[in-house]
FIKOLZA-1660 file (N, C-alpha, C; in steps of 0.1 Angstrom, whole numbers, plus 5000, padded with zeros to 4 digits):
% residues 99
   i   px   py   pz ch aa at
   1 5234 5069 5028  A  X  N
   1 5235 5060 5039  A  X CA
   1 5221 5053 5040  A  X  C
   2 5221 5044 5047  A  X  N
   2 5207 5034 5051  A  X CA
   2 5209 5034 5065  A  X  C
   3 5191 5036 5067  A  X  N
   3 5189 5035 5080  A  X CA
   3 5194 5023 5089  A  X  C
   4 5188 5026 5100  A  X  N
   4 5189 5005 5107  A  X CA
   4 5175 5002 5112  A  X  C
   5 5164 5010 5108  A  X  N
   5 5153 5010 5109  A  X CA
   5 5147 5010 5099  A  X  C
   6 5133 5006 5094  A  X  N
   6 5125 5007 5082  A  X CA
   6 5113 5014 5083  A  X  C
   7 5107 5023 5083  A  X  N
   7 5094 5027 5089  A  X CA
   7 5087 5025 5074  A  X  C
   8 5075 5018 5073  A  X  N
   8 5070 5017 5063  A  X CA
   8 5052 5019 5062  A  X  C
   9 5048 5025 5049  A  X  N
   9 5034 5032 5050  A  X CA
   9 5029 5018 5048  A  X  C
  10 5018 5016 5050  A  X  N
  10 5007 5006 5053  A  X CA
  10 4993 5009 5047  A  X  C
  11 4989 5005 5032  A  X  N
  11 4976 5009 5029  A  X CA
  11 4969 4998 5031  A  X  C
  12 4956 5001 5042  A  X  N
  12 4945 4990 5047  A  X CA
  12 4933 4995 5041  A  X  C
  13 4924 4987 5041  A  X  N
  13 4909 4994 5039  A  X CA
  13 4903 4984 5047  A  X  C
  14 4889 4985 5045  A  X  N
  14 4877 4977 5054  A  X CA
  14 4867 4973 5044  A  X  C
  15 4861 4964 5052  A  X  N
  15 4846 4963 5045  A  X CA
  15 4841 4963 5051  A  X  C
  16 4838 4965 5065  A  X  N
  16 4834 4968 5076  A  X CA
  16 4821 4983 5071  A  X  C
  17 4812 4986 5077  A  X  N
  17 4799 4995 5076  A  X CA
  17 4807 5009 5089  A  X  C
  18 4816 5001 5098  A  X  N
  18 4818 5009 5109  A  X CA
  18 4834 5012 5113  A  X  C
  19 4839 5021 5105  A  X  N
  19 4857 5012 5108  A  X CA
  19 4860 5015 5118  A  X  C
  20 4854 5022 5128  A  X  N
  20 4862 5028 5142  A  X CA
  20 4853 5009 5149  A  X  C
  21 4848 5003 5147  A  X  N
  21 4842 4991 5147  A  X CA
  21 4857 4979 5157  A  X  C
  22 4861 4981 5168  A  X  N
  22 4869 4971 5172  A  X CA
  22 4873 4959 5164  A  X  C
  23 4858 4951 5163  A  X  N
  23 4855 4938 5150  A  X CA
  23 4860 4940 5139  A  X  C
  24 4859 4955 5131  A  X  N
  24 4862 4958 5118  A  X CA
  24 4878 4948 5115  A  X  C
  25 4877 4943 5104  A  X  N
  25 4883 4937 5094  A  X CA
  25 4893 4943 5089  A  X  C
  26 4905 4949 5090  A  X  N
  26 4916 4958 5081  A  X CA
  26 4921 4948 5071  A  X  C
  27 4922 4948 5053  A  X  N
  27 4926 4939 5048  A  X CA
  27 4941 4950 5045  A  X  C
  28 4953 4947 5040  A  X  N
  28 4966 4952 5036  A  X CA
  28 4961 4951 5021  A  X  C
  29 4963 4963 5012  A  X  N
  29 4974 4963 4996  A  X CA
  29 4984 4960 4996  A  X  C
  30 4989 4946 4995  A  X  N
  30 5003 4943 4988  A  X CA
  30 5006 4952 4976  A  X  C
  31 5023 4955 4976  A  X  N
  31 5026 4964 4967  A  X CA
  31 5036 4949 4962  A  X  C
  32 5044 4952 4950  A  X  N
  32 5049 4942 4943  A  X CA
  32 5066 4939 4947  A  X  C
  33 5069 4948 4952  A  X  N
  33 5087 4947 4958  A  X CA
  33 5083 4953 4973  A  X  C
  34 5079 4965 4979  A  X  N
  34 5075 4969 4988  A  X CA
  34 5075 4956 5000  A  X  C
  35 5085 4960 5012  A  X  N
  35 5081 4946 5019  A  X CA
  35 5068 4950 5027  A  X  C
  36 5063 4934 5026  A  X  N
  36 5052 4936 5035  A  X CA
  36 5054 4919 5043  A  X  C
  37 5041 4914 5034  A  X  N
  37 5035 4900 5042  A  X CA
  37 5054 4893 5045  A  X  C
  38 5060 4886 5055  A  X  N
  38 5072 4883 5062  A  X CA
  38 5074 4868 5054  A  X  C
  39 5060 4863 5049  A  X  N
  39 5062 4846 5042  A  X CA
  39 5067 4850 5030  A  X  C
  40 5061 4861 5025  A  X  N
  40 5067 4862 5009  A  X CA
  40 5086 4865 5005  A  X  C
  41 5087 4855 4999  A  X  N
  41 5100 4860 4995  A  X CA
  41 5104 4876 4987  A  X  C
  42 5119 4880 4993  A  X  N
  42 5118 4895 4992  A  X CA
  42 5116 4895 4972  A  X  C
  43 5115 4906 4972  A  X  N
  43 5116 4911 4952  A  X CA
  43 5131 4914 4948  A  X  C
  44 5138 4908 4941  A  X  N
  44 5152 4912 4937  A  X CA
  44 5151 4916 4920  A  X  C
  45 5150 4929 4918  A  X  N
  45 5154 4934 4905  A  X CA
  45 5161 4944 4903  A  X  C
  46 5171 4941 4904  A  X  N
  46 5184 4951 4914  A  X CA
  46 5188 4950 4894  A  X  C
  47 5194 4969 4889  A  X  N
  47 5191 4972 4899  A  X CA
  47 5178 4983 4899  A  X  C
  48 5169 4983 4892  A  X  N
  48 5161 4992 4894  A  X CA
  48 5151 4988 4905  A  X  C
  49 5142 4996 4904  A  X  N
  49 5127 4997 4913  A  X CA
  49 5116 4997 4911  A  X  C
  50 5103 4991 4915  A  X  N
  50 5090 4997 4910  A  X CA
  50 5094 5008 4916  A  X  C
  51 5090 5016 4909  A  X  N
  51 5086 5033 4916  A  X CA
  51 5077 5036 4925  A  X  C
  52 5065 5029 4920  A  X  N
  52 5054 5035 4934  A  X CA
  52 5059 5024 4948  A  X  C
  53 5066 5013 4948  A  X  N
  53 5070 5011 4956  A  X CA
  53 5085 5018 4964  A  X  C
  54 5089 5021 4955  A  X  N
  54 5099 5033 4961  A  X CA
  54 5096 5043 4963  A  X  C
  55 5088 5050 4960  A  X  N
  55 5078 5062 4962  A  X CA
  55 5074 5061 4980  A  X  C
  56 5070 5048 4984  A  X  N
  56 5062 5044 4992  A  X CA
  56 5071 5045 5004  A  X  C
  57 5085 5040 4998  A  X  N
  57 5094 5039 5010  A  X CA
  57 5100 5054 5014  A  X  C
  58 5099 5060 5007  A  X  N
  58 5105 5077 5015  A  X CA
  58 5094 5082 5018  A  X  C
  59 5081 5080 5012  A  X  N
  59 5070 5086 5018  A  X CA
  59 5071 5086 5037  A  X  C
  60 5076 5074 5038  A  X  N
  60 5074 5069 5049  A  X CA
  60 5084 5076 5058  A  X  C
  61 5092 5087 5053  A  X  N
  61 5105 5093 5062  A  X CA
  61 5094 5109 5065  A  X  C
  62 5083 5111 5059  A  X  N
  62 5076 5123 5057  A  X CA
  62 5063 5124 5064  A  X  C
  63 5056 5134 5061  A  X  N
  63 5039 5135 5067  A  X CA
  63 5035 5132 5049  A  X  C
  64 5020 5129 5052  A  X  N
  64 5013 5129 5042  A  X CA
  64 5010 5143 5032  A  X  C
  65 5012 5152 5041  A  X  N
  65 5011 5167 5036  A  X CA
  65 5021 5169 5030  A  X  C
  66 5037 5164 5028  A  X  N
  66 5045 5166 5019  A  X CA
  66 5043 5152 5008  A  X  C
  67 5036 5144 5010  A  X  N
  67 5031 5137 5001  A  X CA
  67 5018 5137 4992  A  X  C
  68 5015 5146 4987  A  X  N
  68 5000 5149 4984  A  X CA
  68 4990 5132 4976  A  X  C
  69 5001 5131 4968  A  X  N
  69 5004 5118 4958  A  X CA
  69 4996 5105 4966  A  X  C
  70 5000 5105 4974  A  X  N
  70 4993 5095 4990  A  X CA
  70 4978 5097 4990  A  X  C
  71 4975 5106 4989  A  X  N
  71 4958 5106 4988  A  X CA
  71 4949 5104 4980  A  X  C
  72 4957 5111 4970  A  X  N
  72 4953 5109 4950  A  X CA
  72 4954 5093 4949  A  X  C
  73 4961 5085 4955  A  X  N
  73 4968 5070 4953  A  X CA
  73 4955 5062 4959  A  X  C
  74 4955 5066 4975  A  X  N
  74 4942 5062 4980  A  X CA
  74 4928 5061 4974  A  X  C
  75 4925 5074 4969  A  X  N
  75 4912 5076 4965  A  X CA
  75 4909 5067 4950  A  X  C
  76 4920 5069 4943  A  X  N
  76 4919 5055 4933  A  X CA
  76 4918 5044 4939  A  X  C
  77 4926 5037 4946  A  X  N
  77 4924 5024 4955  A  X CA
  77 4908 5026 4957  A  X  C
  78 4901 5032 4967  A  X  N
  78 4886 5037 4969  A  X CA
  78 4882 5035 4957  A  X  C
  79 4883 5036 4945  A  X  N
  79 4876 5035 4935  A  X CA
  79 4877 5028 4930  A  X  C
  80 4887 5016 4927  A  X  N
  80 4889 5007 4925  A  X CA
  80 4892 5008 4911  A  X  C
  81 4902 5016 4910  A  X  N
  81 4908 5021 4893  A  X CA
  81 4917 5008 4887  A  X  C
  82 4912 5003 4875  A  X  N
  82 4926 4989 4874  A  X CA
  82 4937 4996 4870  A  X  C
  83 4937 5006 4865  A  X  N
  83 4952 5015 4862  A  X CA
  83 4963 5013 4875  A  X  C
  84 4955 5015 4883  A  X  N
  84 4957 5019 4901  A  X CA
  84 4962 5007 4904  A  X  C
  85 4951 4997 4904  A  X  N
  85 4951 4983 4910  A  X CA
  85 4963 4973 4904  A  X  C
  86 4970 4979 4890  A  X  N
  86 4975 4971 4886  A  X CA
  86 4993 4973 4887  A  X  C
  87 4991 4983 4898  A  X  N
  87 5008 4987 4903  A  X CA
  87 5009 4982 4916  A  X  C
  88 5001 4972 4917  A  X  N
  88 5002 4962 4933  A  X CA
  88 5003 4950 4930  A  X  C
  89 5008 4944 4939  A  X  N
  89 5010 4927 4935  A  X CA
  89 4993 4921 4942  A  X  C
  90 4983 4927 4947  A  X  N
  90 4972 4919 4955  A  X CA
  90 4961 4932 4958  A  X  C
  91 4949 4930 4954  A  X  N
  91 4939 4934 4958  A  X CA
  91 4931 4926 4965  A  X  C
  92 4929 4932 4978  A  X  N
  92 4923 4924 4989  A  X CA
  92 4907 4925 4986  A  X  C
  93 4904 4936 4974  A  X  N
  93 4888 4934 4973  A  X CA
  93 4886 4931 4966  A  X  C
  94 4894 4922 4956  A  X  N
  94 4889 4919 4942  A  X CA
  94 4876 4909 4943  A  X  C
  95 4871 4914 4930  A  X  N
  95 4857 4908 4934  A  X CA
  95 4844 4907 4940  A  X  C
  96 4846 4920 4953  A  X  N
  96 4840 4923 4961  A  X CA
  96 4838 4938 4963  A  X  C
  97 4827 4946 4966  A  X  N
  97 4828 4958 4969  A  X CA
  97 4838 4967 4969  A  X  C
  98 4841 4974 4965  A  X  N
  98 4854 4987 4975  A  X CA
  98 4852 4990 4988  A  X  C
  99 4864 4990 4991  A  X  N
  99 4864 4993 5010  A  X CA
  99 4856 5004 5014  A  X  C
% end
């Protein structure tokens, strides 16, 4: 069955010095099928899936503690791994520091 709701995880980072910072800056990781930004048209490659974007979507029925994978995922993003980087459709730091 399918929901009638979507709850979906959301990976942001900053470049912000202060993130509890009101001003601080949140930029999004676009994932490559994973909905996000509402302008982009959806991904149709029916019928398979990117995985880590399907990954992404039941993570989101869960806590992070039955997801361990979510923090391992993070901490590469943090490090700015291109292995990592290159299972997203958008890096918001490219070019620029890590968050």
């Amino acid at each position: 069955s399918i929901t009638k709701e979507r709850t979906e995880v959301i990976l942001q980072g900053t470049s912000s010095l202060d993130p509890k910072d009101p001003a601080a800056v949140w930029e999004e990781f676009e994932f490559k099928c994973k909905p996000g930004d509402l302008r982009r048209r959806p991904c149709l490659i029916s019928p398979y899936h990117y995985r880590l974007d399907w990954l992404m979507w039941f993570a989101a029925f869960q806590t992070y503690e039955q997801n361990e994978w979510i923090i391992h995922l993070a901490g590469k993003l943090l490090a700015q791994e291109e292995e990592t980087l290159s299972l997203l459709a958008t890096n918001p730091f490219a070019g620029r520091d890590p968050p």
